[in-house]
C-alpha positions as protocol buffer text, in pm:
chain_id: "A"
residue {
  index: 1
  type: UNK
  ca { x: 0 y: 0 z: 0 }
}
residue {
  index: 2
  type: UNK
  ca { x: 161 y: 374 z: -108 }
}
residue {
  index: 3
  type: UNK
  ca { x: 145 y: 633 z: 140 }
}
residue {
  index: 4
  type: UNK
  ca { x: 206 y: 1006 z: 127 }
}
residue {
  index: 5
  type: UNK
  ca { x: 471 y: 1140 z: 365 }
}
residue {
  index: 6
  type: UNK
  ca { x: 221 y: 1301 z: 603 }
}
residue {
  index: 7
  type: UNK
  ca { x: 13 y: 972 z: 620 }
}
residue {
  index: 8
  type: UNK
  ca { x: 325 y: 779 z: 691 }
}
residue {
  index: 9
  type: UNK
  ca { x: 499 y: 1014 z: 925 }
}
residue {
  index: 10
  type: UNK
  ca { x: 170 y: 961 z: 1172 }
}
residue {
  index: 11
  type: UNK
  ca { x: 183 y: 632 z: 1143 }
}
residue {
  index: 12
  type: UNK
  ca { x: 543 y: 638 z: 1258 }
}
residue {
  index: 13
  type: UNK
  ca { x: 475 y: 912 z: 1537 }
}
residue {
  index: 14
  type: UNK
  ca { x: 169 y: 653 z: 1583 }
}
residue {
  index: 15
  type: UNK
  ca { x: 384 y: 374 z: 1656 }
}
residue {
  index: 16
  type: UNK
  ca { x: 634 y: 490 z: 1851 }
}
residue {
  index: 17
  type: UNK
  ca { x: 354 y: 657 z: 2142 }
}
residue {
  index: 18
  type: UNK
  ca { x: 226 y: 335 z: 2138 }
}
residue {
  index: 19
  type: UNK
  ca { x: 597 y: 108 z: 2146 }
}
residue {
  index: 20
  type: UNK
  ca { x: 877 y: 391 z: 2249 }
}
residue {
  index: 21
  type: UNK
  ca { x: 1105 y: 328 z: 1980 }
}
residue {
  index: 22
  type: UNK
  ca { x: 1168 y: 117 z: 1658 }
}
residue {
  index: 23
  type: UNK
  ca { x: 1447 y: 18 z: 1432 }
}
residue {
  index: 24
  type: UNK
  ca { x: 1505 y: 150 z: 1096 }
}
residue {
  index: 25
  type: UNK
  ca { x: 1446 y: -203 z: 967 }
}
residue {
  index: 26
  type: UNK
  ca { x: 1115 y: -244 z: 1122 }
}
residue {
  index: 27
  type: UNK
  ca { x: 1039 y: 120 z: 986 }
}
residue {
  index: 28
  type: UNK
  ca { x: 1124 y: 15 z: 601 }
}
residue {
  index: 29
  type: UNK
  ca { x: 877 y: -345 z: 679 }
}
residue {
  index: 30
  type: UNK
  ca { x: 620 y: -203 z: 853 }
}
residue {
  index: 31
  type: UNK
  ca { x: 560 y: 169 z: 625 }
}
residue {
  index: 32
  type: UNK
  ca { x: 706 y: -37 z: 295 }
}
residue {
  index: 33
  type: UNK
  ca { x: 980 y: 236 z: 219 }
}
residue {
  index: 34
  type: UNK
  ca { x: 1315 y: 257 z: 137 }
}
residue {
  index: 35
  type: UNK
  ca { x: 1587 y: 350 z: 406 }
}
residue {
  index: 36
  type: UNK
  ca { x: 1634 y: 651 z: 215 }
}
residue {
  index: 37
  type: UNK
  ca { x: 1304 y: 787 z: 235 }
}
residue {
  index: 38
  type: UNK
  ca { x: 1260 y: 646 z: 623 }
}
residue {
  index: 39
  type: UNK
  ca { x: 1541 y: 834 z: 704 }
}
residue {
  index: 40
  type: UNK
  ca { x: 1426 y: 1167 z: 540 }
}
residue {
  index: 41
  type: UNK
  ca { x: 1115 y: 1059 z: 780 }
}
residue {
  index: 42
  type: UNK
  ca { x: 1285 y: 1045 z: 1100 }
}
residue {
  index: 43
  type: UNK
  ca { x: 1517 y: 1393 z: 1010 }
}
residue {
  index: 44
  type: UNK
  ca { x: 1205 y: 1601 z: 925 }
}
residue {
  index: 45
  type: UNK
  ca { x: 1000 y: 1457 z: 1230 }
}
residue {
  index: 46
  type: UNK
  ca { x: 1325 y: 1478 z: 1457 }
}
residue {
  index: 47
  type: UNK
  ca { x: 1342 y: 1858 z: 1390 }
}
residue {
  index: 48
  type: UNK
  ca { x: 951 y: 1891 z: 1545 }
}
residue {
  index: 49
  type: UNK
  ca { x: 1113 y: 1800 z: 1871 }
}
residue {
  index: 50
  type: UNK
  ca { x: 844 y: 1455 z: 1801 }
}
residue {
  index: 51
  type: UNK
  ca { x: 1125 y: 1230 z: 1803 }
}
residue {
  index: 52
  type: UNK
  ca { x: 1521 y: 1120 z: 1837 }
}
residue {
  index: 53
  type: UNK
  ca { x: 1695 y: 942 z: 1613 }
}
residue {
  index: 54
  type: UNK
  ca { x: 1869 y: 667 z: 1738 }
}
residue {
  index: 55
  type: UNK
  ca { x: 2221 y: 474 z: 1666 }
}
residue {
  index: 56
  type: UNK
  ca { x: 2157 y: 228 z: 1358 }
}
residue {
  index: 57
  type: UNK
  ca { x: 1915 y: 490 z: 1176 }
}
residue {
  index: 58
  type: UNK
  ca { x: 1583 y: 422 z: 1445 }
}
residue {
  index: 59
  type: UNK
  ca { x: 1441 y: 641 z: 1678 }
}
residue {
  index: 60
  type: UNK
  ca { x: 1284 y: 714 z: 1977 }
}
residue {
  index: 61
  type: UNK
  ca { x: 942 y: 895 z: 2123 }
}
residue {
  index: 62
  type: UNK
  ca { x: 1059 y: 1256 z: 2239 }
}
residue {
  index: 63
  type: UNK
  ca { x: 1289 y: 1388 z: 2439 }
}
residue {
  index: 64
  type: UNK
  ca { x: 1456 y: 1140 z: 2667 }
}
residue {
  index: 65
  type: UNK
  ca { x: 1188 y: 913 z: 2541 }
}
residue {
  index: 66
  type: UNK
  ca { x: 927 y: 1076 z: 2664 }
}
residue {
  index: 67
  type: UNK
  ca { x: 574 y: 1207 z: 2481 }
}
residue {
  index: 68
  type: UNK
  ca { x: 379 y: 1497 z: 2536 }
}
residue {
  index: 69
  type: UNK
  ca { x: 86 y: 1441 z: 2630 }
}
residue {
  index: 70
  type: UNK
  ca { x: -218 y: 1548 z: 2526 }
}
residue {
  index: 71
  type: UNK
  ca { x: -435 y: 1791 z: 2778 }
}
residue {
  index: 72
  type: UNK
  ca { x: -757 y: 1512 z: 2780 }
}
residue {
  index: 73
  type: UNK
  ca { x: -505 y: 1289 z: 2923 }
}
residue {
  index: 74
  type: UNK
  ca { x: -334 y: 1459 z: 3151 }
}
residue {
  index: 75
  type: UNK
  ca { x: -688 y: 1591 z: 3323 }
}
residue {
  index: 76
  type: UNK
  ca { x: -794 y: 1271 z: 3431 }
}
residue {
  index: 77
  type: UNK
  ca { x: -430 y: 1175 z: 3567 }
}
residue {
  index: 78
  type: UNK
  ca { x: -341 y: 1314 z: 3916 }
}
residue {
  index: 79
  type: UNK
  ca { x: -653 y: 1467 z: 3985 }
}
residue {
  index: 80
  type: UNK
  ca { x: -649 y: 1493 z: 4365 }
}
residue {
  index: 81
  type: UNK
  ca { x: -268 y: 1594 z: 4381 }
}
residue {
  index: 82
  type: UNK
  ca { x: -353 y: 1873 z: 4092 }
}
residue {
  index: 83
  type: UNK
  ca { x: -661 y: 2016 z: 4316 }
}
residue {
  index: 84
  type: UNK
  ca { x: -397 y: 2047 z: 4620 }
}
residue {
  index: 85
  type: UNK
  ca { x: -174 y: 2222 z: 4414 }
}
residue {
  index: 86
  type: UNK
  ca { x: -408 y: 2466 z: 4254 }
}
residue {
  index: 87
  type: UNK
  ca { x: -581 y: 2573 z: 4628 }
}
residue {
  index: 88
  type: UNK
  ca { x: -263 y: 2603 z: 4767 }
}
residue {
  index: 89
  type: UNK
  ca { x: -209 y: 2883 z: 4421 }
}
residue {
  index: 90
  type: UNK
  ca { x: -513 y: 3038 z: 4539 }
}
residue {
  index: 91
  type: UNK
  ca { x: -442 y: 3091 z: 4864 }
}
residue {
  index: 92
  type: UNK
  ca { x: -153 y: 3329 z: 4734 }
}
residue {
  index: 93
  type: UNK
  ca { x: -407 y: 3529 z: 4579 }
}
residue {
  index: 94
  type: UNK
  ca { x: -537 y: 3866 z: 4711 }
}
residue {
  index: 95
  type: UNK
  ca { x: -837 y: 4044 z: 4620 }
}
residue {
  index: 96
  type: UNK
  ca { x: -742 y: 4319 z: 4334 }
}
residue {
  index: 97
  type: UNK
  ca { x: -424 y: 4127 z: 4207 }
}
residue {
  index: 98
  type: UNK
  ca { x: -378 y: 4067 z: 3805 }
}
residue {
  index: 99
  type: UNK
  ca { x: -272 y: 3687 z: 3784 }
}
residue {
  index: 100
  type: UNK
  ca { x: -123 y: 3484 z: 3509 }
}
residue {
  index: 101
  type: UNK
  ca { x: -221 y: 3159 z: 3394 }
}
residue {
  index: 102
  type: UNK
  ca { x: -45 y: 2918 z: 3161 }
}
residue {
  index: 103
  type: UNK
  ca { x: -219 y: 2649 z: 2946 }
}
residue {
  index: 104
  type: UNK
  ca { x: -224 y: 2302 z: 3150 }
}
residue {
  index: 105
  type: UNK
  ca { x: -406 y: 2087 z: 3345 }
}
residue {
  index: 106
  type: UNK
  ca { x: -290 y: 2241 z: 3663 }
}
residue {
  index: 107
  type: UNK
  ca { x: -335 y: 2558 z: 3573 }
}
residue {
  index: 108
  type: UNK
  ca { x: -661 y: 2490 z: 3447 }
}
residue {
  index: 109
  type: UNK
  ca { x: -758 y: 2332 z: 3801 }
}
residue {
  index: 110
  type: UNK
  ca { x: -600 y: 2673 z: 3962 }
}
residue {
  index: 111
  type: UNK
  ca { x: -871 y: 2846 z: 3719 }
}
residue {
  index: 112
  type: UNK
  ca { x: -1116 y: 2667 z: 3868 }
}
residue {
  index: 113
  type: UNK
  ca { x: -1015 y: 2762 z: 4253 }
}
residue {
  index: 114
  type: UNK
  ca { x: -1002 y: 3151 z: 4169 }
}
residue {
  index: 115
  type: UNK
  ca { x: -1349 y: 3091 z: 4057 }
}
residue {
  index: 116
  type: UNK
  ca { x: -1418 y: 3106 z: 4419 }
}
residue {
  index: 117
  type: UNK
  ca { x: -1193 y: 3459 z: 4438 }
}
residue {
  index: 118
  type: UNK
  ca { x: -1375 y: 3800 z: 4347 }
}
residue {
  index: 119
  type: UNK
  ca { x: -1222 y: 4159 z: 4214 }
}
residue {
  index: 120
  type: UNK
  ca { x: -928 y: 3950 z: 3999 }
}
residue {
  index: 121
  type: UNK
  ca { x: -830 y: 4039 z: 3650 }
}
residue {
  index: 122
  type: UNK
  ca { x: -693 y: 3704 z: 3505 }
}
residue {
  index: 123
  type: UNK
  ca { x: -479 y: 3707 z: 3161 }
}
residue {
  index: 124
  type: UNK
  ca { x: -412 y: 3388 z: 2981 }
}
residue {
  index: 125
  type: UNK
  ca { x: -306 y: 3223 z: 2662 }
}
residue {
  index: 126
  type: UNK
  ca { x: -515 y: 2919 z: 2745 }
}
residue {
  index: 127
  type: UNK
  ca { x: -885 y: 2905 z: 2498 }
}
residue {
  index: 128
  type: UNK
  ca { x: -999 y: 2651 z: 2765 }
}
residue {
  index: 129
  type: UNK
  ca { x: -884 y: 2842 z: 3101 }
}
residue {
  index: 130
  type: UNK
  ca { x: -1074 y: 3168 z: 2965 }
}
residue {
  index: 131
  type: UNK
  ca { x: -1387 y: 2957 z: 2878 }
}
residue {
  index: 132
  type: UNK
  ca { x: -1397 y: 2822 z: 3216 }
}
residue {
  index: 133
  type: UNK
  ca { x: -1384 y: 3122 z: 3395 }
}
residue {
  index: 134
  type: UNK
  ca { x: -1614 y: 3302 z: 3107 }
}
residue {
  index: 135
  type: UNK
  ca { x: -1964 y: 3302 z: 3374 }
}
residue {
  index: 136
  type: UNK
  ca { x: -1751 y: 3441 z: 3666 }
}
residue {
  index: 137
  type: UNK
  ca { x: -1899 y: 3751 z: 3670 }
}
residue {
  index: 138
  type: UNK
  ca { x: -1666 y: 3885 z: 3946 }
}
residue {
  index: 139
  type: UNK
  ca { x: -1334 y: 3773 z: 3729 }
}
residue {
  index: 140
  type: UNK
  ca { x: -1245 y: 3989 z: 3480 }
}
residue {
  index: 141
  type: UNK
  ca { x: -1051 y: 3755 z: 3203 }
}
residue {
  index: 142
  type: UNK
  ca { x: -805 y: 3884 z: 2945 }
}
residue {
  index: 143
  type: UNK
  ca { x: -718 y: 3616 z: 2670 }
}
residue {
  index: 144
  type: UNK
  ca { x: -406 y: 3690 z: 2453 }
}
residue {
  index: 145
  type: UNK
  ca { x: -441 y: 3642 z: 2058 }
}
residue {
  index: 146
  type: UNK
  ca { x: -252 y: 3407 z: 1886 }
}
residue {
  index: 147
  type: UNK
  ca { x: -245 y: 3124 z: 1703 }
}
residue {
  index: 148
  type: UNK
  ca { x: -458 y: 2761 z: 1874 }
}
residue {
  index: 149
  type: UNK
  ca { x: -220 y: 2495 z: 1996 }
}
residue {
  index: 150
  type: UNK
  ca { x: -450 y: 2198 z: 1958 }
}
residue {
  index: 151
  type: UNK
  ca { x: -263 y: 1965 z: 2256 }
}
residue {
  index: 152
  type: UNK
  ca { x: -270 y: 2204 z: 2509 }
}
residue {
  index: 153
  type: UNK
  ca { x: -536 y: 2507 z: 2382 }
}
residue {
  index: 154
  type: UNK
  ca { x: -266 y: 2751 z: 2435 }
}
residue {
  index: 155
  type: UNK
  ca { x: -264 y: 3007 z: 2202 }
}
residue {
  index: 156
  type: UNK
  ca { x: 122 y: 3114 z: 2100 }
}
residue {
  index: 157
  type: UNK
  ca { x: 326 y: 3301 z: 1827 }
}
residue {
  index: 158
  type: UNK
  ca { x: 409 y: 3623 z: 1768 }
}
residue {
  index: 159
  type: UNK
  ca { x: 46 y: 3744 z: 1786 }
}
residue {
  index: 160
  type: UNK
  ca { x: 47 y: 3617 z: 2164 }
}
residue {
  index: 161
  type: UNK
  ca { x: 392 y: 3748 z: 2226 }
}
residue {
  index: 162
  type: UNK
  ca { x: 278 y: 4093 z: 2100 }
}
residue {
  index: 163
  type: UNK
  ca { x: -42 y: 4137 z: 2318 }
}
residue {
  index: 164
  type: UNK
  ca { x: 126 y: 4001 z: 2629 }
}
residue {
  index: 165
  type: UNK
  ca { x: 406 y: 4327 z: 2609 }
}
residue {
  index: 166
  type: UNK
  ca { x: 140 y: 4559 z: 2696 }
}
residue {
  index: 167
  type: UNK
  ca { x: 30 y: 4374 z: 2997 }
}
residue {
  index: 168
  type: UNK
  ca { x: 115 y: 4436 z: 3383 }
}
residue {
  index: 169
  type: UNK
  ca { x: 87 y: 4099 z: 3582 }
}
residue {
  index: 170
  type: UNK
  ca { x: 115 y: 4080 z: 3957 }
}
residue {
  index: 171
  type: UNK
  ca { x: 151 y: 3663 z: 3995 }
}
residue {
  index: 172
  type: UNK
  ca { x: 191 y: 3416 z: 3727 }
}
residue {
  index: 173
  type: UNK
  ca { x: 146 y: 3068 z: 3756 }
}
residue {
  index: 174
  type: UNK
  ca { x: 286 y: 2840 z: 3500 }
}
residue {
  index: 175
  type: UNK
  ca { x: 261 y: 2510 z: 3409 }
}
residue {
  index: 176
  type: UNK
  ca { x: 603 y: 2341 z: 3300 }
}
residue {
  index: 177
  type: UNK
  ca { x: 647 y: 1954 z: 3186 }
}
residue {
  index: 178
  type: UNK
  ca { x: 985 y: 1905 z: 3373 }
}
residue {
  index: 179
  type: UNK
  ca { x: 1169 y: 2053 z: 3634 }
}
residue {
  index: 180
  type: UNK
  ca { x: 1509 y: 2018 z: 3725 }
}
residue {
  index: 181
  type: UNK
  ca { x: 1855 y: 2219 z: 3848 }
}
residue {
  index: 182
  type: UNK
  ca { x: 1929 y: 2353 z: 3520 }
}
residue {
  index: 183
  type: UNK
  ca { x: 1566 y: 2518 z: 3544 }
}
residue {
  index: 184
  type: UNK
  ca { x: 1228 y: 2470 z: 3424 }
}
residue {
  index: 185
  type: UNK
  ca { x: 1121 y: 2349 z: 3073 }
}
residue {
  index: 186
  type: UNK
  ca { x: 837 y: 2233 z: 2800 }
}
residue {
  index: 187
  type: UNK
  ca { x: 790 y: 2028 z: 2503 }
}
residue {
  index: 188
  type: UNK
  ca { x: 651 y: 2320 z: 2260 }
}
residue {
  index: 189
  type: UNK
  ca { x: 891 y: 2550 z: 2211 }
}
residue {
  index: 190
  type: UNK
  ca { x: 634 y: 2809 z: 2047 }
}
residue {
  index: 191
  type: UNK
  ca { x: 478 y: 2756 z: 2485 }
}
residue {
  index: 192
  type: UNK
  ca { x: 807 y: 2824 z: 2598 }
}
residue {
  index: 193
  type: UNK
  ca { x: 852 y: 3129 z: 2427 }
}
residue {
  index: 194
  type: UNK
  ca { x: 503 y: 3279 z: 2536 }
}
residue {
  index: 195
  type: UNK
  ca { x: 634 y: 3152 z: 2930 }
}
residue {
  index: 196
  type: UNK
  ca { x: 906 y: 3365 z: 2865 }
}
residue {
  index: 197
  type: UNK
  ca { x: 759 y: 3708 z: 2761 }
}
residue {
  index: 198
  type: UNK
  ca { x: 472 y: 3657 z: 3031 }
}
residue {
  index: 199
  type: UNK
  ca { x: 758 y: 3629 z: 3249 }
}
residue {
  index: 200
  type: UNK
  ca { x: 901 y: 3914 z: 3161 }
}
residue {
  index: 201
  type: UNK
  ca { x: 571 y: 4083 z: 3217 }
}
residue {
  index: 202
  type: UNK
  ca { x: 475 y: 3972 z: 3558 }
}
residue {
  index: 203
  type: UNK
  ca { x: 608 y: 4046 z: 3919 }
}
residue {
  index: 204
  type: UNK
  ca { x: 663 y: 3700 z: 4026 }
}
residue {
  index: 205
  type: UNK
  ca { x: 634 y: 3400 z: 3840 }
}
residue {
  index: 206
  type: UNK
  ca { x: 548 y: 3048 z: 4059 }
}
residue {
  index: 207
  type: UNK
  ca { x: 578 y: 2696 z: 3900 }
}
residue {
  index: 208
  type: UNK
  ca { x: 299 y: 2458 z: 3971 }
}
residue {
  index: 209
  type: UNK
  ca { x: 401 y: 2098 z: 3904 }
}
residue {
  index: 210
  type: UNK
  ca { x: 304 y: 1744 z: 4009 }
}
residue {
  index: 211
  type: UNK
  ca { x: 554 y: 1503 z: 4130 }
}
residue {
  index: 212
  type: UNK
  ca { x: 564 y: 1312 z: 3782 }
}
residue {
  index: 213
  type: UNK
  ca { x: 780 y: 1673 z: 3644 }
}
residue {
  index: 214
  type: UNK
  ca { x: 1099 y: 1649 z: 3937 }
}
residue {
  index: 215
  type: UNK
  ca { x: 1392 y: 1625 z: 3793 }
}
residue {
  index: 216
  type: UNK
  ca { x: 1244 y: 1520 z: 3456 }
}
residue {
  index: 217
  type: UNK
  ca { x: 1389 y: 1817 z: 3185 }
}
residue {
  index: 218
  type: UNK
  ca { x: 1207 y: 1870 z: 2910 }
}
residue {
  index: 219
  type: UNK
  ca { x: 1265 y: 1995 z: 2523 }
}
residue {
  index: 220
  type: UNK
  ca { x: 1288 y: 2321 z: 2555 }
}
residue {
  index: 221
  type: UNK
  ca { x: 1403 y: 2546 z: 2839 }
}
residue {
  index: 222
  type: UNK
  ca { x: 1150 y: 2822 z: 2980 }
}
residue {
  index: 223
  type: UNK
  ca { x: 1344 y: 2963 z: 3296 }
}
residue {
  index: 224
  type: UNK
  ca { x: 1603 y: 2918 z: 3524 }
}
residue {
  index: 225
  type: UNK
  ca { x: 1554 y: 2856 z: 3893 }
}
residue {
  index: 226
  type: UNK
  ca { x: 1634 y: 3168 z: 4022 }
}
residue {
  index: 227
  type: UNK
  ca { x: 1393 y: 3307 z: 3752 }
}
residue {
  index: 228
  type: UNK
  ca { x: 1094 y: 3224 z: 3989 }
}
residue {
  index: 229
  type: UNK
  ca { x: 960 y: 3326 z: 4293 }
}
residue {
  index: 230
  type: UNK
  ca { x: 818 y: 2995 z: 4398 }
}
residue {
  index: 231
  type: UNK
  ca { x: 730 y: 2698 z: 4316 }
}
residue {
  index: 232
  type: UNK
  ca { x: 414 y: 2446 z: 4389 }
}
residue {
  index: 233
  type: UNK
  ca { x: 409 y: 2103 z: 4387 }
}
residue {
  index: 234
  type: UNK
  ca { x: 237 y: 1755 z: 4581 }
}
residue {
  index: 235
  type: UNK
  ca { x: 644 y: 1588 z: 4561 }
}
residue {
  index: 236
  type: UNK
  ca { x: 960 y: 1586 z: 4767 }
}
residue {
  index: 237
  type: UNK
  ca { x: 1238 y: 1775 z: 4504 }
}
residue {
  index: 238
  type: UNK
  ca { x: 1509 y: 1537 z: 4613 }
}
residue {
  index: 239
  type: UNK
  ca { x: 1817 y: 1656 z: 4763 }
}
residue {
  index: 240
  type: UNK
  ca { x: 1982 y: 1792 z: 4427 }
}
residue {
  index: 241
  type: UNK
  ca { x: 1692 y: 1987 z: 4305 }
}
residue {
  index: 242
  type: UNK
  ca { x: 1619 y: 2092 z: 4681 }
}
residue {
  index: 243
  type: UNK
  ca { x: 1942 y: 2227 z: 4697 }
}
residue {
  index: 244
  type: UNK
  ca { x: 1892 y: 2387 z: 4383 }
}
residue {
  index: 245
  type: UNK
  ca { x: 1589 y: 2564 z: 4479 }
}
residue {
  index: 246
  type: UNK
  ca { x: 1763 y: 2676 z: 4790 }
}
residue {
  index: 247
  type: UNK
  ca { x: 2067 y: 2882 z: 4634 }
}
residue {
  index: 248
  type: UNK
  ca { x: 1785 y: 3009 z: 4408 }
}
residue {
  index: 249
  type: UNK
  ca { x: 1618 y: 3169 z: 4653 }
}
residue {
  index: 250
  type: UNK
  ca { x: 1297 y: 2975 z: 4545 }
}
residue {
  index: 251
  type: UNK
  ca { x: 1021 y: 2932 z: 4814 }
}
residue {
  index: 252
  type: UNK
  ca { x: 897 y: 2546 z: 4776 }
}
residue {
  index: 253
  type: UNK
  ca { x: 543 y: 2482 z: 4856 }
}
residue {
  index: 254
  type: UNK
  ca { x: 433 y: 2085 z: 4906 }
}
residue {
  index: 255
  type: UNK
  ca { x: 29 y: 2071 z: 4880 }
}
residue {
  index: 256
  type: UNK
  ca { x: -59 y: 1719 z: 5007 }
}
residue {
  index: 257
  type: UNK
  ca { x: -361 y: 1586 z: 4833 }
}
residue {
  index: 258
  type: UNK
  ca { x: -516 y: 1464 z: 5178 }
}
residue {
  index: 259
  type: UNK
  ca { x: -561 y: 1835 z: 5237 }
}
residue {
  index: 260
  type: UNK
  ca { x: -678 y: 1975 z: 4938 }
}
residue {
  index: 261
  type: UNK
  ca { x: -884 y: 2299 z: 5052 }
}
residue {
  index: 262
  type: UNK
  ca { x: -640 y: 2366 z: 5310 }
}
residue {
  index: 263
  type: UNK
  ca { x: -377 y: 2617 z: 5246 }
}
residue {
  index: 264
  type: UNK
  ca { x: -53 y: 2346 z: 5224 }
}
residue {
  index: 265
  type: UNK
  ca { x: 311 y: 2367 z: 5363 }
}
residue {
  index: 266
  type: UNK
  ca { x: 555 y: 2591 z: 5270 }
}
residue {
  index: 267
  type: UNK
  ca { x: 927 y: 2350 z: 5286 }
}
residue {
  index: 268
  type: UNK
  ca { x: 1181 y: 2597 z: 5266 }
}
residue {
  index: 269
  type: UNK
  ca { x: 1375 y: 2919 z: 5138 }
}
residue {
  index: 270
  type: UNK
  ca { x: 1712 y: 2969 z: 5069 }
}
């Protein structure tokens, strides 16, 4: 059976979510191509940040072998450990304060906690944040332009970037997809670059991360550690991160998912 390069190219992205990795003989039997061509495959989809190319011409899923993951999925993983996290974000929140949010499932559940806040101004990249907090009639919501990233409803680009350097934002919470010494980091690198310049617009930026993220880097690097203000997450940092954090000057907050509702922990500050 003949297949176009963008049918074949899913099939191979297909394959290795599913598997992890495969060989670049398994890629010439299974997609019926030549090495030639499978290798033009895996140097075009390699470039996406999608894949890397292993020794002997395979490859594997992502970055240290690792997929992104969709935002469906990742809402229905974690749940009670996510909830801890975001009330423990809104409990940083005063009345009056202009607050950041990120595209993610976290941040989406901290959207959901401020719904409970009054006199906020929220700005946000995020379609699916701004639609949730749309019928808060005490939240006034700002949604940057942009153009739709379909995995996590973020909207990036230079659009984005360009409405966000008119903006003043008190607190910023951001979602990142690993976390280690070097700093924090995503798989998109159009998300990364929005992170940055609402970064650059906002007072104090806080991570919020579940356990899953420590010590995990990503694709593509967002911030350094001494970058942010705090962080938030349901997981111990480990004693290299944790050190980390504390030469940063980073406040670590551990929200325990038994106490969701309360206000969490605060570990440490260096």
């Amino acid at each position: 059976m003949t297949r176009n390069k963008s049918e074949r190219q899913q099939l191979v992205l297909d394959y290795l979510e599913r598997f992890g990795a495969i060989s670049l003989q398994e890629l010439t039997e299974k997609f019926e191509c030549s090495e030639a061509t499978a290798r033009r495959d895996l140097e075009e989809l390699e470039k996406t940040g999608r894949l890397i190319r292993t020794m002997g011409g395979g490859a594997k899923y992502g970055s240290g072998g690792v997929r992104e993951v969709s935002f469906h999925e990742k809402q229905s993983e974690l749940y009670p450990e996510k909830e801890a996290i975001a009330e423990k974000a809104a409990s940083l929140v005063s009345e009056g304060d202009v607050v950041g949010l990120t595209g993610g499932s976290t941040t989406f559940m901290i959207a959901r906690a401020l719904k409970k806040k009054r006199n906020l101004t929220i700005v946000t990249n995020a379609v699916n944040i701004a639609m949730e907090l749309a019928d808060s009639e005490s939240l006034q919501v700002v949604l940057t332009g942009g153009v739709l990233r379909g995995n996590s409803f973020e909207l990036c680009g230079p659009l984005a970037e360009q409405a966000v350097q008119s903006l003043n934002i008190h607190k910023m919470f951001m979602g990142v997809d690993g976390v280690a010494v070097h700093g924090v980091s995503t798989y998109s690198e159009l998300e990364a670059n929005i992170a940055k310049r609402l970064m650059e617009r906002s007072g104090e930026t806080i991570a919020v991360f579940d356990h899953t993220k420590i010590g995990k880097p990503s694709l593509f690097h967002v911030a350094s550690l001494s970058e942010l203000k705090a962080c938030i997450t349901d997981g111990a940092p480990g004693p290299e991160l944790g050190e980390a954090l504390m030469s940063a000057n980073v406040d670590v907050y551990r929200a325990s998912p038994s106490a969701a509702g309360s206000t969490g922990e605060k570990e440490g500050q260096g």
